[in-house]
Every structure is written in structure tokens, then in C-alpha cells.
C-alpha positions in Angstrom: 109.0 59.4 126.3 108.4 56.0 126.4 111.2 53.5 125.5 110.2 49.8 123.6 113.0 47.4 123.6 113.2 44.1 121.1 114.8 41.4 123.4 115.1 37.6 122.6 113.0 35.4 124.6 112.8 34.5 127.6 115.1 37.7 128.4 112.0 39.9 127.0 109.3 38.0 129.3 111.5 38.5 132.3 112.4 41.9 131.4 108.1 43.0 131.1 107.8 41.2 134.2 110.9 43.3 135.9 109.4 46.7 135.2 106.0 45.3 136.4 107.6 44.6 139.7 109.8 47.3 140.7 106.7 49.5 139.8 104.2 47.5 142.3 107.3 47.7 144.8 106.8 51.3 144.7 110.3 52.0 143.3 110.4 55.9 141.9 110.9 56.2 138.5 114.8 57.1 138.5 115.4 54.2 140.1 113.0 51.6 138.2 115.1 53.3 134.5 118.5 52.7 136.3 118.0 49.2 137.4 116.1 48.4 134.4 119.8 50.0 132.3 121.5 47.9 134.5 119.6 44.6 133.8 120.0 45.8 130.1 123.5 46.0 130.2 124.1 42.9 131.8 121.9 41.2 129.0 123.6 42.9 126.1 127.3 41.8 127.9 125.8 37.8 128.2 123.7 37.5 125.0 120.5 38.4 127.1 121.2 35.1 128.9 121.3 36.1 132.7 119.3 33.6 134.4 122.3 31.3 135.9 124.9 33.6 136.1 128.1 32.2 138.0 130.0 34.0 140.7 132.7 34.1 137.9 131.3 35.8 135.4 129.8 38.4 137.6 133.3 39.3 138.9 134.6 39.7 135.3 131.0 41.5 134.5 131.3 44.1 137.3 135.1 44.4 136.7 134.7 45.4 133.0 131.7 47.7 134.1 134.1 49.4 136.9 137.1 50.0 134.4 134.5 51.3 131.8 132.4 53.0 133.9 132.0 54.3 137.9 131.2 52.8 141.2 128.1 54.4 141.3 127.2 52.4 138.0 128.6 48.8 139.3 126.0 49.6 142.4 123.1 50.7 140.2 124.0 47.2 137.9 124.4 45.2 141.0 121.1 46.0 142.7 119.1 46.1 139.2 120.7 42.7 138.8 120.0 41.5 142.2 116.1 42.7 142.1 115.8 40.6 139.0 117.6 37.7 140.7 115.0 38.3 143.9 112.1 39.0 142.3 111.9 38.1 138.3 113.6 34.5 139.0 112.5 34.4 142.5 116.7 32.3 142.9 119.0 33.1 145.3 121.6 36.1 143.7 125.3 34.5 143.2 126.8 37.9 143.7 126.2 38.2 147.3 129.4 39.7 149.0 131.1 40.4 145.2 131.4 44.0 145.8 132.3 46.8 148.1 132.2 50.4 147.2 135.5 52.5 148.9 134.5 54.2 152.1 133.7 57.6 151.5 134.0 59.4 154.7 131.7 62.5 155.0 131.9 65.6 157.1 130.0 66.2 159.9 126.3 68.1 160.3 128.0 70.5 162.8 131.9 71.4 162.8 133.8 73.5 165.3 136.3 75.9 165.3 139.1 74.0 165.0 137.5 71.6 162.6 136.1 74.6 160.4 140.2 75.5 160.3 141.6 71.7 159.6 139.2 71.7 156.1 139.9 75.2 155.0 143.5 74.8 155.4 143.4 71.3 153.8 141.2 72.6 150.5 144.3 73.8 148.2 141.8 75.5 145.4 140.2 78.7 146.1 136.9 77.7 144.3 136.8 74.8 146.6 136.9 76.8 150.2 134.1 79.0 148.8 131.8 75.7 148.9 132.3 76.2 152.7 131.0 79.6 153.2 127.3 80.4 153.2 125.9 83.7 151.0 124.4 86.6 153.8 120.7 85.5 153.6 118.4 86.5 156.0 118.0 82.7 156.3 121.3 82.2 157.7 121.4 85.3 159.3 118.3 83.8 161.2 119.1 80.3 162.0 122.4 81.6 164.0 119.9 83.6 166.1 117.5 80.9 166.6 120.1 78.2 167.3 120.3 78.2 171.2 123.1 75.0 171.0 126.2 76.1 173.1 129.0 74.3 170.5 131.6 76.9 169.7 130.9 76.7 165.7 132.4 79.3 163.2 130.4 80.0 160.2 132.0 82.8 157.9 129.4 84.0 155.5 129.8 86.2 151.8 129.8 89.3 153.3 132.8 88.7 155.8 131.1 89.1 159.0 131.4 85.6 161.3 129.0 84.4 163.5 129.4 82.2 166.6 127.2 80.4 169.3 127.0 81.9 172.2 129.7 80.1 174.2 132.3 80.6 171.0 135.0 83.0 172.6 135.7 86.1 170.4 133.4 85.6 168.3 130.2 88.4 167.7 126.5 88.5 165.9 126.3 89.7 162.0 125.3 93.5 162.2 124.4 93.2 158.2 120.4 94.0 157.6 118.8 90.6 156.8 118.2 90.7 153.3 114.4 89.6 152.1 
């Protein structure tokens, strides 16, 4: 379903002229309807008058959109506005440097033993630890085998049996019947 917005001018010019661009600069379709909300929003908050935006009034802009909203919104905003500023007005963006998401630290690809420990023990709600554990598929069944890495790596699946690389002390194969 296609969308038609009324906007005053020259907002609605710039606007055509946004969705034109991110489209030729290949942007998926997710992302051309989020920056194009974001560029929306930031009309509707000025009176669709966004082309000389101060450093000030981004700062209260973003910090209204961050108590109202998330940080994953303020970033989606903040590029839409900043691919308008680059590409619709061809100026430079006054926001540069306004924002920094909170380090999100992730875990890694690979865990070891004593790793695999510290995060169960650490994740207070039983629903949460089950995220950990993979379901007995014959997939995982088959990338243990196939994995010839020698990092001592616990990974306890669904049906309780564990499974270990080959240098991981005390720890066996799966003896369950990969499942199809």
C-alpha cells in the first residue's frame, strides 16, 4: 500500500526528491520508509521547516524523540535526517557528533567452558538460560562432528546430552539418533 502525504512547500519538493534518492542509492525498502518517518517527524516537530536547522534545535529535537521514543528511533531519525541534509540540500549536516548510542557489548561467536558457566550463572530467569541451549537437531548434532577446531567449547542441547570439541576434557559425543 502506497502512502500519499500533503506537505507544505518546499518541504513537499524536497520530500519527492528524498524518496527519489534513497531509491537510486539502492537503499532497501525498510530503510527508505524509516528514514523517510524520520524526515517526517522531524517536519511535523519544525512546521516542515528543516532546511537550516541549528545544532540547538537538533539537541532538543533528538532529546524529546529519545524520552518519547528509543535509541534505535533517534538513529533511524538521525540518519534519515542526515541523508536529507547530504543529499536533498546537498549542506553540510549540523548534527555531526550530536549523538552517541550506549555501548552495547555482545557475546562472542565461540564461548568456552568457563565462559559458557559465567552467562548461565549470571542469567537469573529460567526462560532466559533456555535462549542458550540449542534444540537436538540433526543440524547441531552435525556441526559438532564436522567442527575439527580444538577450543574446549560446551554446548548443552534439549535433550541433555553435551557435546565438546575434541580437546574439551570430560566431555563426550551426543549418542541421540540425528533427527531428519
Amino acid at each position: 500500500m502506497i502512502m500519499t502525504y500533503v506537505f507544505p512547500q518546499p518541504f513537499s519538493r524536497n520530500y519527492e526528491s528524498l524518496l527519489k534518492r534513497l531509491k537510486l542509492r539502492g537503499m532497501q525498502p525498510k530503510t527508505i520508509e524509516s528514514y523517510s518517518h524520520g524526515v517526517r517527524r522531524a517536519g511535523a516537530h519544525f512546521e516542515y521547516q528543516i532546511d537550516n536547522l541549528s545544532k540547538d534545535q537538533l539537541t532538543d529535537y533528538f532529546s524529546q524523540v529519545l524520552d518519547q521514543l528509543s535509541w534505535s528511533t533517534l538513529k533511524h531519525d538521525l540518519y534519515g535526517l542526515k541523508f536529507y541534509y547530504a543529499y536533498v540540500l546537498e549542506k553540510h549536516w549540523p548534527g555531526a557528533e550530536l549523538t552517541k548510542a550506549p555501548k552495547v557489548s555482545r557475546l562472542p561467536d565461540i564461548v568456552t567452558v568457563e565462559q559458557m558457566q559465567q552467562i548461565v550463572n549470571a542469567t537469573r530467569i529460567l526462560s532466559y538460560r533456555v535462549f542458550f541451549f540449542l534444540p537436538c537437531t540433526a543440524w547441531a548434532y552435525a556441526w559438532v562432528k564436522v567442527c575439527s577446531c580444538r577450543w574446549a567449547i560446551l554446548i548443552r542441547i534439549g535433550c541433555g546430552c553435551t557435546f565438546g570439541m575434541q580437546k574439551a576434557t570430560g566431555i563426550g559425543w551426543c549418542r541421540c539418533p540425528p533427527t531428519r
